[in-house]
N, C-alpha and C positions, 0 to 999 in steps of 0.2 A: 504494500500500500504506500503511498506516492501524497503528501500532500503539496500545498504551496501558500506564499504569502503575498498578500496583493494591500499596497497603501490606500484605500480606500478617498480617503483625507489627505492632504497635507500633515503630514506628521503621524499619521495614525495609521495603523497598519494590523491587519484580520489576517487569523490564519485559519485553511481551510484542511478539510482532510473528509472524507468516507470509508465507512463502516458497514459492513453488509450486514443486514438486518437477519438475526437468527431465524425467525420465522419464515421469511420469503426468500433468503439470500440475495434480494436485492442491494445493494448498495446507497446509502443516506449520506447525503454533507449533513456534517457539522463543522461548526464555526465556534472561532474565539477572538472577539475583537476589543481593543483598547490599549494595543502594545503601543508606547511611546518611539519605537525604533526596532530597525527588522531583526538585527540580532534577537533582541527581547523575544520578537513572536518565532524566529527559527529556535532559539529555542525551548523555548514554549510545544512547538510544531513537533520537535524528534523526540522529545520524552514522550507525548501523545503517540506517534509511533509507533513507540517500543511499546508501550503496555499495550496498542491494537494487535501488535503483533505475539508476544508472550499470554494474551488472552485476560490481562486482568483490566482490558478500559473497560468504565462504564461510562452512562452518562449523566451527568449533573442532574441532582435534582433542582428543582425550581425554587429552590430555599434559597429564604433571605439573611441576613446580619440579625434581624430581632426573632426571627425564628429557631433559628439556628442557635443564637442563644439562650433564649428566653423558653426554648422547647426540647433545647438538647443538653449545651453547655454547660448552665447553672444548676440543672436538676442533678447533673452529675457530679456535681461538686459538693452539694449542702452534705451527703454521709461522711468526705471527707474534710472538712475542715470546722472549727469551730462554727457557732453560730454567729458569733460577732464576724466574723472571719468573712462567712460567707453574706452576712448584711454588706460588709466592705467592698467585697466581688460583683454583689448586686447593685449597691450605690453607685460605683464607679461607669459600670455598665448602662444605666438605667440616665446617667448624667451626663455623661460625655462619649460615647457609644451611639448608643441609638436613636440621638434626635438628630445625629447625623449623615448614619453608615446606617439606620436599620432598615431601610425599603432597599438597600440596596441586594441583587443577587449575590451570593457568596462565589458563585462561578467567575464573576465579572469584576469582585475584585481584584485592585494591582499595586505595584508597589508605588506607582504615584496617585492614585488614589489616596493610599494610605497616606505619604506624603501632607499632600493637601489637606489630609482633615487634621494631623500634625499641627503644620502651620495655624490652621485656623485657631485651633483650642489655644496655641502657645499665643500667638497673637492679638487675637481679638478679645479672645478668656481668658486669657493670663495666666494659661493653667500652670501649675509647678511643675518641674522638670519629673520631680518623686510622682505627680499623679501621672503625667503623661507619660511617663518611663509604662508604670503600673496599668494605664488602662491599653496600653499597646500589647503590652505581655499579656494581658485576656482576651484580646483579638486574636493574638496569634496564637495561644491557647486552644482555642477553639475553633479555628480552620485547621490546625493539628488533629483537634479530637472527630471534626467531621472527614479527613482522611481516612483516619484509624477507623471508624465506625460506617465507612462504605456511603457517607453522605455524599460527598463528590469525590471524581478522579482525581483529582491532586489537590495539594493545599496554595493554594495561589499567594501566600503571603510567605511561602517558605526561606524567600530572601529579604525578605524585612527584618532587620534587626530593631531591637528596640532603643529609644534613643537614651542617652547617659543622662546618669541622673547627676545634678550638680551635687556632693557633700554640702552640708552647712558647717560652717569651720566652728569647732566646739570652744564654748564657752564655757569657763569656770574661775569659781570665786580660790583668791587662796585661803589656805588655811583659818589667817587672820582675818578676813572679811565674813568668812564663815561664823569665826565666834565672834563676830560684832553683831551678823543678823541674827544667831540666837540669843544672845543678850539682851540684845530688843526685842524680844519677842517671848521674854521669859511669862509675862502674863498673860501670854494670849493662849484661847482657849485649846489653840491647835500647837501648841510648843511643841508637845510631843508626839507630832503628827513632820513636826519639821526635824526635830531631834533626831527619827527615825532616819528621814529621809537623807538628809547631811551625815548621818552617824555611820550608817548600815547599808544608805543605798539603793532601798525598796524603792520600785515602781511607783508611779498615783496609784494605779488599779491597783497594786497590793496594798497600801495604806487604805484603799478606801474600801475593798474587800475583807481588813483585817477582822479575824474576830476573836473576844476574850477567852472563848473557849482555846484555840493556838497559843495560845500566850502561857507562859509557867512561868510568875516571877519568882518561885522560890529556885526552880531550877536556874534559873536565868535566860529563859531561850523564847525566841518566837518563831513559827510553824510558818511559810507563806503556802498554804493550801488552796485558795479562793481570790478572783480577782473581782472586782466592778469595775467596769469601763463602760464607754458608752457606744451604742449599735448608730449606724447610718442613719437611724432615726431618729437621734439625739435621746432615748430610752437609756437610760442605766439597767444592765442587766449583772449577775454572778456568774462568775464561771470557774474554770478550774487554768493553772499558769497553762500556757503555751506547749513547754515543754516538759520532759520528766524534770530535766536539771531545772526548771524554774521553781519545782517544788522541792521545797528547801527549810532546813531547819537553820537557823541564827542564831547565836550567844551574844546575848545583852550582859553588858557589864555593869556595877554598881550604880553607875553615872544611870544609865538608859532603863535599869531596874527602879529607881529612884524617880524617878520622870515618870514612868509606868503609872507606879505605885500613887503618885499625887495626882495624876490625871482621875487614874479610877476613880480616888474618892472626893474629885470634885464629881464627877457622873455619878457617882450614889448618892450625894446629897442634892441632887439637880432631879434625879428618881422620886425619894422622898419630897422635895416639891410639887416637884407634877403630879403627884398622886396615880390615880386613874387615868391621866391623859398621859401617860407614859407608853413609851412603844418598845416593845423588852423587844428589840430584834438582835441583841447578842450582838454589833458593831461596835469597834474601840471607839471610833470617830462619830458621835452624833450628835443633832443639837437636843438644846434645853430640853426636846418631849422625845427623844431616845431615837430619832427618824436618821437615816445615815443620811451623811452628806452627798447632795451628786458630786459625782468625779471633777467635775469642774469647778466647783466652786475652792477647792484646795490650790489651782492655777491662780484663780482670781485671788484667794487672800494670799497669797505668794507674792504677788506682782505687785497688792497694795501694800504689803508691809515693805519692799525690798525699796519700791518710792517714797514712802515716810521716812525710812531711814537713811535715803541718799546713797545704796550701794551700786554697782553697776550691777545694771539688769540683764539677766539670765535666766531661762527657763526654768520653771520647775522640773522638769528631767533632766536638766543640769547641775541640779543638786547631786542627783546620781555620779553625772560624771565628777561633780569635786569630792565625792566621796574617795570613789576609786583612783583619781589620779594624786589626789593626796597621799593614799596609802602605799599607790606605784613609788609614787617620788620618795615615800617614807623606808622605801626599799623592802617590805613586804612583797613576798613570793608571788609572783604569777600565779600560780594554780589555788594560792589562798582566797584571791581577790576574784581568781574566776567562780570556783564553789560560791563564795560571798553574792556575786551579781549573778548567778544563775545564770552562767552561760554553759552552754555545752560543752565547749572545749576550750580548751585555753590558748586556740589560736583565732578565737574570736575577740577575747581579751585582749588579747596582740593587735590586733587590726584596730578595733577600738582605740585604743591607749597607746598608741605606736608615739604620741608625742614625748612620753614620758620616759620612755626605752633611752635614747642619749644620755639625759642625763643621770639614770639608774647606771649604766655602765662608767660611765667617769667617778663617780661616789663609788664605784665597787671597786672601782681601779685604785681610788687615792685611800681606799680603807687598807688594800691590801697591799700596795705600797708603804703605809705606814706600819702593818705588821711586819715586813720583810727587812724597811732600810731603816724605821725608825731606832 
């Protein structure tokens, strides 16, 4: 079998080919048009080819980007990933996907297609490099998974890579500014919602998941078993961490047992207040009538305490990283501080904290220069 390419347009160029039709062994054109350039649809054309001739072409079904997704894709996904996980795959989908790509045929897209919707989102939506990276890798996901699953003869996006996502260069307080904003902040009701956070390095969603039943102050340890974060819906839901290694046991020391201990019995005497209007949901972090905090509002009184007190402003999950890069630089083990932040392996911690690696080596050089020549 023999096809050909014919520029139809200026610039645009369809490529043709026939197939005998199993029932009558007649012979049918099909067609594939929107190549920006003939190499594009040659080769386009000899892969089509080979599979008419190895016996595995079929032909495209008539499915679109929101079918495709929204009928194949996502249902495929919800058993494996969290729920929240999978609201994210949905939101992204649902937002910057389909009010643009989803009438379109899956057959018919290309890589300047893809291109242009690209543009437009970074452009005109301003989307972030992290969303756009993120809602490309579900496109291409899912022309993947309608290959694999006999939806169409080929994935037509197989040469789209997806675009780089910018880093945001990490921000952290040292040491000293750290104990300046808990200083200030020793009265407030969430001290030891920030003590954690600055001390130990917990997530938002593990502080705001925490609950007293995890906590042992005589031993000294807290449990992170439970997260609250928030679904594409802006819902606060509970869930379980991420990974195994997110689930993790922690040793509080005197200082953080102490903190604990005065929190609690400001909340039992806030109990005895409220009487009846109390809401015993077993959360460390709740207001006056025992209701957890949304996830958000620990961001929000973070950013207003950190502006009262004139520190340079940094995220609340940059508390984390001055956790840990304080402890790097303090020369505490890698594999300490990975266990400590729940990461899986301690080449993740590497990647992470790779700023702080020079100057752990020079401190380890001049220690042990001083044991050998001092």
């Amino acid at each position: 079998m023999k096809g050909f390419i014919r520029e139809r347009t200026p610039g645009r160029y369809t490529a043709y080919w026939k197939v005998a039709e199993a029932s009558t062994g007649q012979y049918r054109q099909h067609t594939k048009a929107g190549f920006t350039t003939k190499r594009e649809a040659r080769r386009y054309l000899n892969s089509i080819i080979g599979s008419v001739q190895d016996g595995s072409w079929k032909p495209d079904q008539a499915l679109t980007v929101a079918q495709l997704l929204r009928d194949h894709w996502l249902p495929a996904q919800r058993p494996r990933v969290r729920p929240t996980t999978f609201d994210q795959y949905k939101g992204a989908v649902e937002t910057w996907v389909l009010p643009y790509l989803g009438a379109v045929k899956v057959a018919t897209l290309t890589p300047k297609l893809v291109t242009e919707w690209q543009d437009t989102l970074s452009t005109e939506r301003q989307l972030s490099a992290r969303s756009l990276q993120m809602s490309t890798g579900f496109l291409k996901a899912a022309t993947k998974y309608a290959l694999e699953n006999g939806l169409v003869s080929r994935d037509p996006l197989v040469a789209v890579r997806r675009p780089r996502s910018q880093s945001r260069a990490m921000k952290v307080w040292t040491p000293e500014q750290a104990r300046v904003f808990l200083a200030g902040v020793k009265e407030d009701r969430l001290y030891a919602a920030f003590a954690i956070l600055l001390g130990r390095g917990l997530r938002r969603g593990e502080v705001a998941g925490l609950r007293w039943e995890y906590i042992d102050l005589d031993a000294g340890t807290l449990r992170v078993a439970t997260t609250r974060v928030l679904t594409n819906g802006g819902q606060a839901v509970e869930s379980g961490p991420k990974t195994d290694a997110g689930a993790r046991t922690i040793d509080l020391d005197a200082s953080l047992v102490a903190i604990l201990r005065q929190h609690r019995r400001r909340q039992l005497e806030e109990h005895l207040r409220a009487g009846e209007a109390w809401q015993d949901t077993g959360y460390v972090f709740v207001s006056e009538l025992g209701e957890p905090y949304y996830p958000g509002y620990f961001s929000d009184a973070w950013e207003r305490r950190i502006s009262t007190l004139g520190l340079p402003k940094i995220r609340l999950h940059d508390a984390r990283h001055t956790c840990f890069t304080a402890m790097l630089a303090a020369g505490e083990p890698v594999k300490v501080v990975q266990e400590l932040a729940g990461h899986a392996n301690p080449n993740i911690t590497l990647a992470v904290y790779a700023h702080v690696l020079p100057g752990m080596a020079k401190a380890a050089g001049e220690r042990l220069s001083a044991q050998l020549f001092s």
